[in-house]
C-alpha positions in Angstrom: 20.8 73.8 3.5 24.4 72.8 3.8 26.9 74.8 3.4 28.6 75.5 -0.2 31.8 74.0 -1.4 34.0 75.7 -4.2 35.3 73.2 -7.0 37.7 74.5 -8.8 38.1 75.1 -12.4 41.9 75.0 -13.3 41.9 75.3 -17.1 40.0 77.3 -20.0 36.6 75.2 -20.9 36.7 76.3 -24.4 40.0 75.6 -25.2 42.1 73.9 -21.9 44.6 76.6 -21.8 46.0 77.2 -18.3 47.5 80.8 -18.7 44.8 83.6 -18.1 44.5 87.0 -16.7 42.0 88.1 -13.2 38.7 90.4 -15.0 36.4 90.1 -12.0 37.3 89.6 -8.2 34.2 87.6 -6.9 35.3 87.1 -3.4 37.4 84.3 -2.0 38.5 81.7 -4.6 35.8 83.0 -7.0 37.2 85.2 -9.9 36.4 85.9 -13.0 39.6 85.4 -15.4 40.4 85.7 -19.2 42.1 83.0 -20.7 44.9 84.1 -22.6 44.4 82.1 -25.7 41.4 81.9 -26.6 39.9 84.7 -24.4 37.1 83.3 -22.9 35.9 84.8 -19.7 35.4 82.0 -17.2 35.2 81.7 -13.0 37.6 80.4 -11.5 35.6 77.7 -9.5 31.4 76.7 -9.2 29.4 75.4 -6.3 29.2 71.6 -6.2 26.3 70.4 -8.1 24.9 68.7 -4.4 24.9 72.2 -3.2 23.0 73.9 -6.3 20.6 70.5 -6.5 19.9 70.8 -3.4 19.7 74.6 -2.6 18.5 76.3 -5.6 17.2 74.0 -8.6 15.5 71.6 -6.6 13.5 74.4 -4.8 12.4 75.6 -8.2 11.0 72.5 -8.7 9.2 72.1 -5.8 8.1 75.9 -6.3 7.4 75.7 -10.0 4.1 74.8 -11.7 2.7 74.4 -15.2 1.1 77.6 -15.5 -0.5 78.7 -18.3 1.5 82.0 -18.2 4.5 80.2 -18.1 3.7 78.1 -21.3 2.5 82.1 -22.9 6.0 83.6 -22.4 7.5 80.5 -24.1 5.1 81.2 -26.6 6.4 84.5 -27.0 10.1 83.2 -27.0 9.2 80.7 -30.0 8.0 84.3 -31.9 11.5 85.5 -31.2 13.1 82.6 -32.4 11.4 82.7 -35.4 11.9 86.1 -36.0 16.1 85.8 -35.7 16.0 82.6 -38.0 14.2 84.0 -40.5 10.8 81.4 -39.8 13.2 78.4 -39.7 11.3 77.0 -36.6 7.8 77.6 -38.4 8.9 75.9 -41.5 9.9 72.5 -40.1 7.5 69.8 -40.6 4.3 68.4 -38.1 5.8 65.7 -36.1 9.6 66.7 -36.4 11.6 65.5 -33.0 12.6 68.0 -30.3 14.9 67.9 -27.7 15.6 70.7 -24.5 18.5 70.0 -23.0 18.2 71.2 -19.4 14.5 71.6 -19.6 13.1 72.0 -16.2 9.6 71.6 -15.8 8.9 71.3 -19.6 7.7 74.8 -20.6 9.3 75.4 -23.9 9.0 71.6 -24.6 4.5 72.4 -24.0 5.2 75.3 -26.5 7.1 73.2 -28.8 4.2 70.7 -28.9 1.6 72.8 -29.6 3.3 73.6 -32.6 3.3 69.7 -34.1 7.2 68.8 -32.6 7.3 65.3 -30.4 9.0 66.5 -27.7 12.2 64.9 -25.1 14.0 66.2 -22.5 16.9 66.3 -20.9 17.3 67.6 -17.0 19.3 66.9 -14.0 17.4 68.5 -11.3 14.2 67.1 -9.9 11.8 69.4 -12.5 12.7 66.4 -14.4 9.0 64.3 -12.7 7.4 67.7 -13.4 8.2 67.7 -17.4 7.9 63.7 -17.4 4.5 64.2 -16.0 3.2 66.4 -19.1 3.7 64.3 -21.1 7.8 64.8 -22.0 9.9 61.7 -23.4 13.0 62.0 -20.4 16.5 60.8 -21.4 18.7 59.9 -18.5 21.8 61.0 -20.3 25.3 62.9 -19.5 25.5 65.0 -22.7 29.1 66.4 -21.4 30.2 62.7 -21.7 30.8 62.5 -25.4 30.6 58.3 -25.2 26.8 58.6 -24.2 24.7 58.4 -27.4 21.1 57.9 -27.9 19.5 56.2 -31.2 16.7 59.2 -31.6 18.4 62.3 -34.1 16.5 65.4 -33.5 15.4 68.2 -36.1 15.9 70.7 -33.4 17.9 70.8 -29.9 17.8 73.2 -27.7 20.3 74.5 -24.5 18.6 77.9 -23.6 20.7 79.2 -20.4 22.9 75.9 -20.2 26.0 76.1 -21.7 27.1 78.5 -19.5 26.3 76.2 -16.4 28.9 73.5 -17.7 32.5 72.7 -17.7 32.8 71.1 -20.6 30.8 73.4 -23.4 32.6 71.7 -26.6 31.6 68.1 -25.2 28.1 69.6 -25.1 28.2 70.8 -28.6 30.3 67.8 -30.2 27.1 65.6 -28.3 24.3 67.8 -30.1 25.8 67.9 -33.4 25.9 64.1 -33.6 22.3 64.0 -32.6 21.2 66.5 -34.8 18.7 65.3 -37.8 19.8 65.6 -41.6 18.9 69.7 -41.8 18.6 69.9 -38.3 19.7 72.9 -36.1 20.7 73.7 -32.4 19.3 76.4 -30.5 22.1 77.9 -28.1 21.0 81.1 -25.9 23.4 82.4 -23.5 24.0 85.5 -21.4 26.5 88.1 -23.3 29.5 88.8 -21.4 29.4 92.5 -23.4 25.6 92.9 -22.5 26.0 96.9 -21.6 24.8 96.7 -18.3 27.0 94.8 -16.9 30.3 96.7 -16.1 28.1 99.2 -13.8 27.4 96.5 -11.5 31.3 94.8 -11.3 30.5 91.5 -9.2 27.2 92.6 -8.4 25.5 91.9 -11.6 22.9 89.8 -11.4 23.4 87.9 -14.2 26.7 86.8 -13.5 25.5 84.3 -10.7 28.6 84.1 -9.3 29.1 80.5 -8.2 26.9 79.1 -10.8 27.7 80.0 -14.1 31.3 78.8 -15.3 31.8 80.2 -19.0 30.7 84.1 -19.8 30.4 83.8 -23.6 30.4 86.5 -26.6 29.5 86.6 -29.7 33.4 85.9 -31.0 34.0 83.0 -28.2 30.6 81.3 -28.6 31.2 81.1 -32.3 34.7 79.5 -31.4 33.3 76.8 -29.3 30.5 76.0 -32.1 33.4 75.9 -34.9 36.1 73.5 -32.3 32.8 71.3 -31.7 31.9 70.5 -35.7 29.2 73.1 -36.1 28.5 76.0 -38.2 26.8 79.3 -37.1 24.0 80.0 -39.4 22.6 83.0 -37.9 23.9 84.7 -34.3 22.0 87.6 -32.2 22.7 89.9 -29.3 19.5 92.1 -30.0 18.0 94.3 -27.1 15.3 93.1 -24.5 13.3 95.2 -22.5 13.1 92.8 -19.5 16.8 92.3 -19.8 17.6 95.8 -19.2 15.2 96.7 -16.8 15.2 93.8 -14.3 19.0 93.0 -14.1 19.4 96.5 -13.3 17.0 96.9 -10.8 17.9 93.2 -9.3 21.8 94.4 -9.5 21.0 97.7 -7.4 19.1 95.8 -4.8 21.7 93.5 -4.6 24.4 96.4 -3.9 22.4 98.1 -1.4 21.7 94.7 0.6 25.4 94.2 0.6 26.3 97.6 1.4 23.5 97.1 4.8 25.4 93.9 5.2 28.4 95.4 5.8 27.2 98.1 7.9 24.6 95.6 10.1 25.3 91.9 9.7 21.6 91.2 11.3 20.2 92.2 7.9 18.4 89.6 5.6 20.6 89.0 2.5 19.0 87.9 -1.0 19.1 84.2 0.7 17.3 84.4 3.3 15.1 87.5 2.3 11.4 87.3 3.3 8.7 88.6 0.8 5.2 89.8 1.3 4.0 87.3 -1.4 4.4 83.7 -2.3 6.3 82.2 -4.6 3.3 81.6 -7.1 1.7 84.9 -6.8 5.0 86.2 -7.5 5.6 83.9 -10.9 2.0 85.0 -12.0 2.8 88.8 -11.3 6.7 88.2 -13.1 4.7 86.1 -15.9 2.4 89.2 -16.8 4.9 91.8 -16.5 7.5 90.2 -18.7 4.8 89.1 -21.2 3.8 92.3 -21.4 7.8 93.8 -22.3 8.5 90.7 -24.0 6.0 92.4 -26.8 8.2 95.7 -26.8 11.5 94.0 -28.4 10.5 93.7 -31.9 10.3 97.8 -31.8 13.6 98.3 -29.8 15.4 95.3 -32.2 14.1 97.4 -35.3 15.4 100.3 -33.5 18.6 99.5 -32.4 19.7 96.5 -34.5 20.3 92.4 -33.8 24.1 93.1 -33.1 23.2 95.7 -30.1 25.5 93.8 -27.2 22.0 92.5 -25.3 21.9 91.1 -22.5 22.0 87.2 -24.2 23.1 86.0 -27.5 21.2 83.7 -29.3 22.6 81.5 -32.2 21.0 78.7 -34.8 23.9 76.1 -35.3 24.1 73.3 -37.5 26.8 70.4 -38.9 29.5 72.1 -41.0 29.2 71.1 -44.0 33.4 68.6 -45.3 
């Protein structure tokens, strides 16, 4: 693998201001800052997309597999969905058009169709033959180049975990509202900056992936870059998850203690280069049936503890703002 390069990001993605504060220190040219305008927390520079191609999504898709487990937990994602827009999703008509922006191997998209949508996709990373091979319509589109336009609208688009991978989020937005449907709706999840768990860990959250993701959203900032983009929020949640506050957590701690070994003994395997006793697949059909299983608890800990509880991710159903 070669080794990584740091690009830098010089200005605010949400709004281009260059003034901004240090939050995070993330090691060597990699901090998380707060822009002073708008206050979106956002790292100071990324990997180059060669090196995260190359050294982390395109393993995935070598690794990954259309498991039947996989498509359940989508499944179970859909339910949630539904749940926060009040049955939106279940309400749209047999044969409406889908698109998942930054799809991967096509598992929400297999969900999706089983529930009557015809399905596209949009993906960078070599996953792209996996989904294409289900049976996913693939566009070979830049959706942060605003010029780029495709002749299909879409009752629903998705960009689960994505908008935090870019540099230009607005673009992304201003792109999905034009392709949008008469009535249609954009699904944005991202991770939330003021998910609870996260100051205990500083840099060593999990979640932060360091290096990766470029803008840490909340509630107030993702709303911001829906309203600059030409879209309104119809409903927005940060509910709890079980899985999301176990496993970061447990990840984060393991994490810290690696580095900590590190330190003491640089012979020591980090997260990299870490060997396990199983194999990738045994591993997704053990994480598959464990998260299933939590992914049932929410409902009780949403009804519990309310849809505005600073989870882990914040989920929002946007649409074109009505002149």
């Amino acid at each position: 693998m070669q080794k990584p390069t740091l690009t830098p990001v010089e200005a605010c993605p949400l709004c281009d201001c260059r003034a901004r504060v240090p939050v995070l220190e993330g090691g060597p040219a990699l901090e998380l800052v707060r822009c002073c305008d708008c206050e979106l927390v956002y790292a100071t520079s990324h990997y180059s997309g060669s090196f995260l191609a190359e050294g982390y999504y395109g393993g995935r898709a070598e690794a990954s597999q259309h498991s039947r487990r996989g498509v359940d937990r989508k499944r179970l994602e859909l339910a949630r969905y539904d749940r926060i827009s009040g049955d939106w999703l279940r309400q749209c008509e047999h044969g409406s058009s889908a698109l998942d922006i930054g799809c991967h191997t096509g598992l929400l998209l297999d969900a999706l169709r089983e529930r009557g949508f015809e399905t596209w996709g949009v993906e960078r990373s070599p996953a792209a033959a996996v989904a294409q091979a289900a049976g996913h319509r693939m566009l070979r589109v830049d959706v942060e180049d605003e010029s780029i336009a495709v002749a299909q609208r879409y009752q629903l688009i998705t960009l689960t975990h994505v908008l935090e991978h870019l540099r230009r989020p607005v673009r992304v937005l201003k792109w999905i509202g034009e392709h949008l449907d008469a009535g249609g709706k954009a699904l944005v999840e991202v991770p939330n900056w003021r998910d609870l768990s996260r100051p205990l860990w500083g840099r060593y959250y999990r979640p932060l992936e360091l290096g990766d993701h470029i803008s840490f959203f909340t509630v107030d900032t993702l709303t911001q870059a829906a309203q600059t983009a030409g879209l309104q929020v119809d409903v927005i949640w940060s509910g709890p998850r079980l899985a999301g506050l176990l496993f970061p957590n447990i990840l984060s701690a393991v994490d810290l203690i690696r580095s900590r070994r590190q330190a003491a003994a640089p012979s020591v395997a980090t997260r990299d280069d870490a060997g396990g006793g199983t194999g990738p697949q045994s591993r997704d059909r053990w994480m598959c049936r464990v998260l299933g299983a939590m992914d049932h608890v929410d409902p009780l800990l949403e009804s519990v503890l309310g849809a505005q509880w600073k989870g882990p991710n914040i989920v929002a159903f946007l649409s074109v703002a009505k002149t």
